[in-house]
Each structure stands twice: as structure tokens, then as C-alpha cells.
C-alpha positions as CSV (number, residue, x, y, z in Angstrom):
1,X,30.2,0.4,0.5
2,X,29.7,-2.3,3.3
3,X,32.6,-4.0,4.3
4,X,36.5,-3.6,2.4
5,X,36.6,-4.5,-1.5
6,X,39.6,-6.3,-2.6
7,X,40.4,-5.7,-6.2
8,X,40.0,-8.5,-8.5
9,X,39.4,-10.8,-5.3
10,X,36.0,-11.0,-4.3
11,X,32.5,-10.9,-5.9
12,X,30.2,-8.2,-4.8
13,X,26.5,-8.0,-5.0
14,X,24.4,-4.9,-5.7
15,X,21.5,-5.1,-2.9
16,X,18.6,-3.5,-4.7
17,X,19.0,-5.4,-7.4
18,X,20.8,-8.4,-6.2
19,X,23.3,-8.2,-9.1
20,X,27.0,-9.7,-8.7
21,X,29.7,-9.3,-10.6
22,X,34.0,-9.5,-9.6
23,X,34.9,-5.5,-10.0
24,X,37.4,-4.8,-12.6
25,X,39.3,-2.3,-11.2
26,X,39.0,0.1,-7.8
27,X,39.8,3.3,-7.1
28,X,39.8,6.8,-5.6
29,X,39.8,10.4,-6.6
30,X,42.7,12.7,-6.1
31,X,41.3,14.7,-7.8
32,X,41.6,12.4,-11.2
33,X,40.9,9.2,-11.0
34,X,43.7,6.7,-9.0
35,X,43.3,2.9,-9.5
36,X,44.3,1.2,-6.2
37,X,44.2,-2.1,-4.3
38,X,41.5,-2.0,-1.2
39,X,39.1,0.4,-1.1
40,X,37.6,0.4,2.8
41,X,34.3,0.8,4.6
42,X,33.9,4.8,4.4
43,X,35.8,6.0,2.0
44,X,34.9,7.7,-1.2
45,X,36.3,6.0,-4.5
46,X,35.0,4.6,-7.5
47,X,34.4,0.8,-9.1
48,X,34.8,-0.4,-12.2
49,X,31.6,-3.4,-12.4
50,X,32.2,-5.2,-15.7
51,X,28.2,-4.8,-15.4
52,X,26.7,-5.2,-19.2
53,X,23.6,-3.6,-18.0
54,X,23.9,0.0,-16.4
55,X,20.1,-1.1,-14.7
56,X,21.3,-3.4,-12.5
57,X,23.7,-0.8,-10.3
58,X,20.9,1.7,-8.9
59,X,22.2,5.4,-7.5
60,X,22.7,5.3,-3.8
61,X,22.2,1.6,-3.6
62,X,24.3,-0.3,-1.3
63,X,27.8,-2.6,-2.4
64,X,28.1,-5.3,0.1
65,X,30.7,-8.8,-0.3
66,X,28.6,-11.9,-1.8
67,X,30.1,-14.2,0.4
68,X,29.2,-12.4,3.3
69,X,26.5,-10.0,2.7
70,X,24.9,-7.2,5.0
71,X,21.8,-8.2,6.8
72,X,20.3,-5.1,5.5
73,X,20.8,-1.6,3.0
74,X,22.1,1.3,4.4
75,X,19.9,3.8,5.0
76,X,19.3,6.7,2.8
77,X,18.4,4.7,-0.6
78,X,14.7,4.9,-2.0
79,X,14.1,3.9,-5.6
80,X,12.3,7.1,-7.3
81,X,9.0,6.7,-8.6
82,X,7.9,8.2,-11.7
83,X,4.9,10.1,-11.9
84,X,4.4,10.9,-15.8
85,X,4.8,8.6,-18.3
86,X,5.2,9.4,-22.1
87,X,6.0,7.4,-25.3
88,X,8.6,8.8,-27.4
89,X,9.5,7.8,-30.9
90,X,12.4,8.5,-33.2
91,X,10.7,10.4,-35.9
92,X,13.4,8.2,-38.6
93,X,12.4,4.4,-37.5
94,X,16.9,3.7,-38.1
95,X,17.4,6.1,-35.3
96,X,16.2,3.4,-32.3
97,X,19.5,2.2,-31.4
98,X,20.9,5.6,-31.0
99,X,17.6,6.6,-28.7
100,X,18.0,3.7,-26.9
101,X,21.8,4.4,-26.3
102,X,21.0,7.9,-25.2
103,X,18.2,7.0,-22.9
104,X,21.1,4.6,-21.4
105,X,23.3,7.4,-21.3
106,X,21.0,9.9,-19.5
107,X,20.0,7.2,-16.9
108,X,23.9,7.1,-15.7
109,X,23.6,11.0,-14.4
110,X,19.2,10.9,-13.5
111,X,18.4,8.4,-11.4
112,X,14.7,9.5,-11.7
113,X,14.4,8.4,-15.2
114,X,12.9,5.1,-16.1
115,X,12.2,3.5,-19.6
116,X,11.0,0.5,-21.5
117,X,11.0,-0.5,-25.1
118,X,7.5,-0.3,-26.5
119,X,6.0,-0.4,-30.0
120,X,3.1,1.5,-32.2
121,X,1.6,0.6,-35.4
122,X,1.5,4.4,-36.2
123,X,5.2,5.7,-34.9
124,X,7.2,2.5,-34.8
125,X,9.7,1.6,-32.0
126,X,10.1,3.8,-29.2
127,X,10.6,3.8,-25.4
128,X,8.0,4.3,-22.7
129,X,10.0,6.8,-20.2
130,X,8.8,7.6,-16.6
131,X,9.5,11.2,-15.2
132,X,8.8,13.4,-11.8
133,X,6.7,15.6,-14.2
134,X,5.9,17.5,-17.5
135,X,8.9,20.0,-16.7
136,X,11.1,16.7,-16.0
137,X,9.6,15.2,-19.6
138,X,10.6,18.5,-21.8
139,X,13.7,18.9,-20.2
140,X,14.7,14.9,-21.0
141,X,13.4,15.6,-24.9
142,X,15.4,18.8,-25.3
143,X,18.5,16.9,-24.0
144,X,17.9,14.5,-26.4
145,X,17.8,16.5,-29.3
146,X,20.0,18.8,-28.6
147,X,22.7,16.6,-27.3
148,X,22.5,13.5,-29.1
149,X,20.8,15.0,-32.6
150,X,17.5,12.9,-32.3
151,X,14.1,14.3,-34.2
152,X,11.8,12.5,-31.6
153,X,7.8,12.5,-31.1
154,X,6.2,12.6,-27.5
155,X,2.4,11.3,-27.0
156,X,-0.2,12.6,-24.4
157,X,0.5,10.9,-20.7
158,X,-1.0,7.8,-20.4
159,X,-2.0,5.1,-17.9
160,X,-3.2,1.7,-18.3
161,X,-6.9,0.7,-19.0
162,X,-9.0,-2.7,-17.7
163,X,-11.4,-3.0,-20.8
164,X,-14.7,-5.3,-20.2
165,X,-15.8,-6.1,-23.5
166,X,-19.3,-7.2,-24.0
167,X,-18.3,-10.6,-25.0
168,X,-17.1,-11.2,-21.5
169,X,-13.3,-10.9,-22.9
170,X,-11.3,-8.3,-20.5
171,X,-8.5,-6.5,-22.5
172,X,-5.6,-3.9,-21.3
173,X,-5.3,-0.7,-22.9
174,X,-2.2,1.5,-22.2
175,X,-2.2,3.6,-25.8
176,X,-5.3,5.4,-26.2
177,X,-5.0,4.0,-30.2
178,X,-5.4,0.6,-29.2
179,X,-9.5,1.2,-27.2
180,X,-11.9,-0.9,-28.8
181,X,-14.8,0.2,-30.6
182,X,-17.4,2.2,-28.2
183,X,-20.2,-0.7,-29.2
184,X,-18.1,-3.6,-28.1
185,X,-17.1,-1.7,-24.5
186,X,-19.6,-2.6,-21.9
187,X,-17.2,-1.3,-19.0
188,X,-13.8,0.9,-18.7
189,X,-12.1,0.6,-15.7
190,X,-9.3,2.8,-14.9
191,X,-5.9,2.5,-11.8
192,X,-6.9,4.5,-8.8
193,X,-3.9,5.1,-6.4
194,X,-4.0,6.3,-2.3
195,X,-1.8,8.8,-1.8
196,X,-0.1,10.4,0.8
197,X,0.8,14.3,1.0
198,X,3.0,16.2,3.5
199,X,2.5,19.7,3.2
200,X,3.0,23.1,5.8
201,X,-0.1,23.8,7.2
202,X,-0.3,27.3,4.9
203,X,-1.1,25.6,2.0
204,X,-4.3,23.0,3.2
205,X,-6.9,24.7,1.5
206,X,-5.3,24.8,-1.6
207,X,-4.1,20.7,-1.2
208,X,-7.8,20.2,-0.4
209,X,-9.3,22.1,-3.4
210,X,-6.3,20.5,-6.0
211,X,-7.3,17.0,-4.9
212,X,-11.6,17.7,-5.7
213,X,-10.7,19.3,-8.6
214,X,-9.0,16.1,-9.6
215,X,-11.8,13.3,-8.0
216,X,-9.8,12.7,-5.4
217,X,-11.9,11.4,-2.2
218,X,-10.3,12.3,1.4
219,X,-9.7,9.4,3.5
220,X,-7.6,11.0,6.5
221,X,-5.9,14.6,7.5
222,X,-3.7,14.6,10.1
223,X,-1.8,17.4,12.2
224,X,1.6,15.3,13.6
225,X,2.3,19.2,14.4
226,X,1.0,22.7,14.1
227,X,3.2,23.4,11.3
228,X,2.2,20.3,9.4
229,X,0.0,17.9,7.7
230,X,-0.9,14.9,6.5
231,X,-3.3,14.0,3.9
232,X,-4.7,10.6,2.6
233,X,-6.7,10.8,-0.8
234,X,-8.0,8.6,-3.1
235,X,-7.2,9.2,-6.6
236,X,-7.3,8.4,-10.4
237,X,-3.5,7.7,-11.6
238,X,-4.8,9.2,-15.0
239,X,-5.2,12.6,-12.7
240,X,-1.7,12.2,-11.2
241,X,-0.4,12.0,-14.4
242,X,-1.9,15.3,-15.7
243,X,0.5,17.8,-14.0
244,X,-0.9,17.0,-10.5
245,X,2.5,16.8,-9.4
246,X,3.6,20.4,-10.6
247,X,0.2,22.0,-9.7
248,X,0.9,20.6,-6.2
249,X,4.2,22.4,-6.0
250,X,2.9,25.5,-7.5
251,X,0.3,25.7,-4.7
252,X,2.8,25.1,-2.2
253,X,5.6,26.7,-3.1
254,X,7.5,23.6,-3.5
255,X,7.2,22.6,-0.2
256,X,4.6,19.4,-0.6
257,X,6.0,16.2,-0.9
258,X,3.7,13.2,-2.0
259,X,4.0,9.7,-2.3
260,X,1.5,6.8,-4.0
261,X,0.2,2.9,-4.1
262,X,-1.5,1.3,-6.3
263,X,-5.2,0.8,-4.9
264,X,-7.2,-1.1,-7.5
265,X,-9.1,-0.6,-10.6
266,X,-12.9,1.4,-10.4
267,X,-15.1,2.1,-13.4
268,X,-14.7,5.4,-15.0
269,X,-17.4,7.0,-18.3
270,X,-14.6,7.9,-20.3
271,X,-14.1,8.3,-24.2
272,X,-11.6,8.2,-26.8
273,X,-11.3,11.3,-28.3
274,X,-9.2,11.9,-31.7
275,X,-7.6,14.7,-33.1
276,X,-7.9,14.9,-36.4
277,X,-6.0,17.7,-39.1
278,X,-7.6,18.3,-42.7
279,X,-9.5,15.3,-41.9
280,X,-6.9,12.9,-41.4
281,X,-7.0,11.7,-37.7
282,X,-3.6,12.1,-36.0
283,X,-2.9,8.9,-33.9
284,X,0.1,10.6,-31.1
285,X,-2.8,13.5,-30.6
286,X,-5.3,10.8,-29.3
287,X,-6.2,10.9,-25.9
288,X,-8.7,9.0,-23.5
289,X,-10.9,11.8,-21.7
290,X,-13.8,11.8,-19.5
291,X,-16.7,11.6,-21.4
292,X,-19.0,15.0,-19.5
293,X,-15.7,16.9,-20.2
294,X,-14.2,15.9,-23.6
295,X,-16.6,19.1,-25.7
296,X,-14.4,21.1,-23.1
297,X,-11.2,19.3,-23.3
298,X,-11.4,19.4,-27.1
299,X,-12.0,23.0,-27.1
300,X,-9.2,24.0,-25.1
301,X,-6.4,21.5,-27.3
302,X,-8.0,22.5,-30.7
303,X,-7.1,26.1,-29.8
304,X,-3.4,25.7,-28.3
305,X,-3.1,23.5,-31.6
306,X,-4.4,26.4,-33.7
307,X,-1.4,28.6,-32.5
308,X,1.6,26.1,-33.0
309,X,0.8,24.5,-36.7
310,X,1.6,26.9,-39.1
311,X,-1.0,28.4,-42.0
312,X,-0.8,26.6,-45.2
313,X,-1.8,28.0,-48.8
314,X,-5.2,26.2,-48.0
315,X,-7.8,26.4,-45.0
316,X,-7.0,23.9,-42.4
317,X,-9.9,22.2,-40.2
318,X,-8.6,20.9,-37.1
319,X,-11.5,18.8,-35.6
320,X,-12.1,16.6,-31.9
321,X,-14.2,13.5,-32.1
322,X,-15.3,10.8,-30.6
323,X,-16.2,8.5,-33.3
324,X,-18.2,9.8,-35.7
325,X,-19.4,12.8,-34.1
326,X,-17.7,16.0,-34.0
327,X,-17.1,17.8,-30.7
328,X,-15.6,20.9,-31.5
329,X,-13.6,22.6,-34.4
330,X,-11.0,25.6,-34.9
331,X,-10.1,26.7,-38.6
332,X,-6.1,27.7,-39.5
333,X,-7.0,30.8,-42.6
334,X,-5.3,30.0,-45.3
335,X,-2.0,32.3,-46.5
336,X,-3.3,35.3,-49.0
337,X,-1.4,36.2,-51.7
338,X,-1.8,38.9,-53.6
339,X,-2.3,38.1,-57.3
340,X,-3.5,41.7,-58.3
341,X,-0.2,43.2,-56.8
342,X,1.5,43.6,-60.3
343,X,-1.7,44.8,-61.9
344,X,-1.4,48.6,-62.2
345,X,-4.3,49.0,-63.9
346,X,-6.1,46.5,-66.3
347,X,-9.9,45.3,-66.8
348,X,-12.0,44.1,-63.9
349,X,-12.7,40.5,-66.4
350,X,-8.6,40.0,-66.5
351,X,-8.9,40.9,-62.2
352,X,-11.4,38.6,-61.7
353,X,-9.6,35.3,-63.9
354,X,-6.6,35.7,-62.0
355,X,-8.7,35.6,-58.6
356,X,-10.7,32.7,-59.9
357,X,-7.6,30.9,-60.7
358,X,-6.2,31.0,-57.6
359,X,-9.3,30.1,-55.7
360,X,-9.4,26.9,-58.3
361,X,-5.8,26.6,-56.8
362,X,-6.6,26.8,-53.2
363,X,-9.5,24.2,-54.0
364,X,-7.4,22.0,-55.3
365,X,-4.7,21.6,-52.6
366,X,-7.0,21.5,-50.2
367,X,-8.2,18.4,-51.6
368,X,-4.6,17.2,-52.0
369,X,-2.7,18.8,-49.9
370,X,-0.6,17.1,-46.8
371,X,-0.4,19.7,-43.5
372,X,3.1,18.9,-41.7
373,X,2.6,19.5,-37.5
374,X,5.3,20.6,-35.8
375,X,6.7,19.1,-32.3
376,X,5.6,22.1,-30.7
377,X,2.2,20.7,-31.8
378,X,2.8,17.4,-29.3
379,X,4.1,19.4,-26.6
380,X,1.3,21.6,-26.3
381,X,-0.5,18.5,-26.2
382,X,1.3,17.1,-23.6
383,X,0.6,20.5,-21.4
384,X,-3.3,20.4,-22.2
């Protein structure tokens, strides 16, 4: 608080977002809450906005009188940016308001969380939510099914794409469901960030061999002391996104801090590559890879996928592709039951018409037949 608040008296203004309002009531703690007059420069109390919109008062952001503002913010306040951002969806399209009121809710106590409304012709209404990383993402999705009851659907990380089109047309692609058809691409351009790492000195080598794993390019390293350093890299936001920000504090022991800005956009060979289950392509599973690692990256999510979707009465083909062509494939076996278990004895014919039946069986819901995948399924996704 800058300067003493009068209740009911005079308008204050909110300096990171230059909101205003006339507070409707003051107070302090004693330990419950005490309404009260003045509330002075220093002291630790509460205040009732009469905001509408929770966004507009930011966590550690500075109150100051509108009629006679600050020249500047205290110290101390820095809004967070996210670093991984997932779309999630109310699995029962009715069940947006109460999301959205949750998401509200959450944002009051987690200053770190950001979200916007966004739509999908596949899943409907949803929100696109920033966090500070996968860990931060699963722990917002549990909260918000345990805690508010919500049956919600998380897609793969994503960052925005700069499309050239060979008709001269330049479109912007942040869902990986909405990338033209390969034959009408002639470019794909993708955000590159600099970034900035502190980190003890300990831990350079693995910093240094993170960063190449991930295309980053090295523009400076300093030593401000022996202890620590500095680096300046050039990198992919699509890599940031991908649990850079967790493997960095695994490799440091939680000691590395980073920060980013947006560069501009470079040209990347990357691919849509779809996921599809018993044939059906599964639009949340689609992801944009890099197009000399997608036979590998399909490999490795067609196999975590294998474990979490559970066997049917029918085989299962899970397939990658990019178009037409398939890049890899896992198969779920099908549940065996035992038709001969009641059969103590009997003719091998009778034996083998009760096997052929059921294999008819099998046949036919495998042509019919609808698989069901999990949320487990897009989680393991989401750690791929």
C-alpha cells in the first residue's frame, strides 16, 4: 500500500494493471478479520475492491491513491511468466461455466496461473492455461477434479505456428488440428525465444548439454563470480515447452533460474503427426513434431499409450502418421476368454464351433466396436 486509504473516500488504482475502483470496505487482521476506518502506509490489512474481474488486482502489485498516484511500483512485484501451455476441456460441453469459475477461483491463491477462453471443433469450449511446468499442469487438473468435480481433457503443449502457404497466404496455427494440408505448406515457421539462465557453476556442463539436446545455439556465458554463471541461448519455445523447465531443475538440483523473450520466428521441417486408435484418428493426441524425429517420437508415445488404455474383447491397433503413411504401430491383445472352461469332456467338432463362434465374435466387434481412452492416456501424452 502507497500512501493511507480512507474507507469509502478515495479511489485507488491498481498499478500493474491501472484499474480503479472506490474500496468497499478496509480492514485488518486480529486474527479474524476487523473492518476499520484508515488503513496506513505499512501496515498489514485487507481491502474489499468491489472489482468484478479478479484479473485486474495482480498478487504483490502495488495500491496507490488515483488522485495522487506513486511515481513508480514498489519493488519486489514481477508478473510470472508461464512456461507450458495446455488446453483443457470439460469432457460434458454444460460444465464450462463451472471450469471457468474454478479456473477464477484457483487464480485468487496461484498467482502463476494464467488462462484464456479458447474453442475446438473436436472438444468444444475450453480454456488455454499457462503454467511453470508439467508438474504445475497435473497438479492444477487434479485440483480441478478433485475439488470442484470436473471430468476435464488436457492436449499435448503447444505453441504458435507462422504457416506460408503456397498461395502466398500466411496463416497462424496454435492447435496442431488446425495445420493445413502438407501439399498446400511451402514454409513452417516456428517462435524462437533468447533466454537467460543463472545457474551455480557445478551444474555448466549439464546446462550446456540440456540446451544442444534441445537446438538451442549459445550466444554468451558469463562468470559475474566463481560460484556462478550466466548463459545466453537461443532457443525454440516449442522446446521450452517440452519439460525444459523441469529437466533444467533436475540437472541442477533446483538451483537454475531462467528467464525468456520472444526473439522472432525461423523456419523449422516439422510434421503433423496423428494418433490414431482402431483407426479412428484421436484429434487431443495430435501433436506437431520435427519431421527426422517423428518415427522416433511416435514409437516412444505409441508404447506409453499401450500401457494406459485398457484391453478390449478385440485387438486394438494404435497407429502414428503423418498423413497417409504410417510411422509406427503397437497392438493392445485382445481379452481371452475361455469358452471350453465348462466343457468336461465333449467332441473336438462341438470344441471347435464354440471357438469359431467366438472368433466370428471378436471379428465382428472389431469392426464395430468403439475403444474408450482413459485420461491417463492424455497425460502420458502430455509427459512424452
Amino acid at each position: 500500500m502507497e500512501a493511507d486509504l480512507i474507507h469509502g473516500r478515495k479511489k485507488i488504482r491498481y498499478m500493474a494493471t491501472g484499474a480503479e475502483s472506490v474500496p468497499e470496505s478496509i480492514g485488518i487482521f486480529v486474527p479474524q478479520r476487523k473492518t476499520i476506518d484508515t488503513l496506513r502506509t505499512g501496515e498489514v490489512g485487507f481491502i474489499a475492491t468491489g472489482q468484478k474481474d479478479i484479473r485486474t488486482v495482480k498478487v504483490g502489485d502495488t495500491a496507490t491513491l488515483a488522485e495522487d498516484p506513486a511515481t513508480e511500483q514498489l519493488p519486489g512485484y514481477k508478473e510470472v511468466k508461464p512456461f507450458v501451455f495446455v488446453s483443457i476441456f470439460p469432457i460434458e460441453n454444460d460444465k464450462f461455466p463451472q471450469l471457468r469459475d474454478a479456473l477464477e477461483k484457483l487464480a485468487l491463491s496461484d498467482s502463476s496461473l494464467s488462462y484464456e477462453p479458447e474453442s475446438s471443433s473436436a472438444l468444444g469450449f475450453g480454456f488455454r492455461c499457462g503454467f511453470l511446468g508439467l508438474l504445475h499442469a497435473d497438479i492444477i487438473q487434479e485440483r480441478l477434479e478433485r475439488e470442484y468435480s470436473l471430468n476435464l481433457i488436457s492436449t499435448t503443449p503447444t505453441v504458435e505456428y507462422r504457416v506460408e502457404l503456397t498461395d502466398g497466404v500466411t496463416v497462424w496455427v496454435k492447435n496442431p488440428s488446425d495445420l493445413p494440408d502438407p501439399t498446400k505448406i511451402r514454409e513452417i515457421m516456428e517462435p524462437w525465444i533468447i533466454m537467460t539462465i543463472v545457474s551455480p557453476s557445478d551444474y555448466v556442463g549439464g546446462v550446456i548439454s540440456l540446451c544442444e539436446q534441445r537446438r538451442g545455439v549459445m550466444k554468451k556465458m558469463e562468470y559475474p563470480t566463481e560460484t556462478r554463471v550466466i548463459f545466453e541461448y537461443e532457443l525454440p519455445l516449442a522446446e521450452l515447452v517440452y519439460n525444459f523447465f523441469d529437466d533444467l531443475k533436475t540437472i541442477s538440483s533446483g538451483f537454475a533460474s531462467l528467464d525468456y523473450e520472444f526473439a522472432d520466428y525461423r523456419s523449422v521441417k516439422a510434421v503433423k503427426m496423428d494418433i490414431l486408435v482402431h483407426g479412428e484418428v484421436i484429434p487431443p493426441l495430435s501433436h506437431i513434431v520435427l519431421k527426422d524425429k517423428a518415427v522416433e517420437s511416435g514409437k516412444e508415445l505409441l508404447v506409453k499409450l499401450k500401457e494406459v488404455i485398457p484391453r478390449q474383447q478385440f485387438r486394438v491397433a494404435l497407429q502414428a502418421a503423418i498423413g497417409g503413411k504410417v510411422l509406427a504401430r503397437e497392438d493392445i491383445p485382445a481379452l481371452r476368454k475361455d469358452v471350453l472352461a465348462k466343457m468336461s469332456g465333449g467332441h473336438r467338432e462341438r470344441k471347435d464351433k464354440l471357438l469359431d463362434i467366438q472368433k466370428k465374435g471378436k471379428q465382428r466387434m472389431k469392426r464395430l466396436g468403439k475403444v474408450d481412452i482413459p485420461q491417463e492416456a492424455f497425460r502420458q501424452v502430455l509427459r512424452a
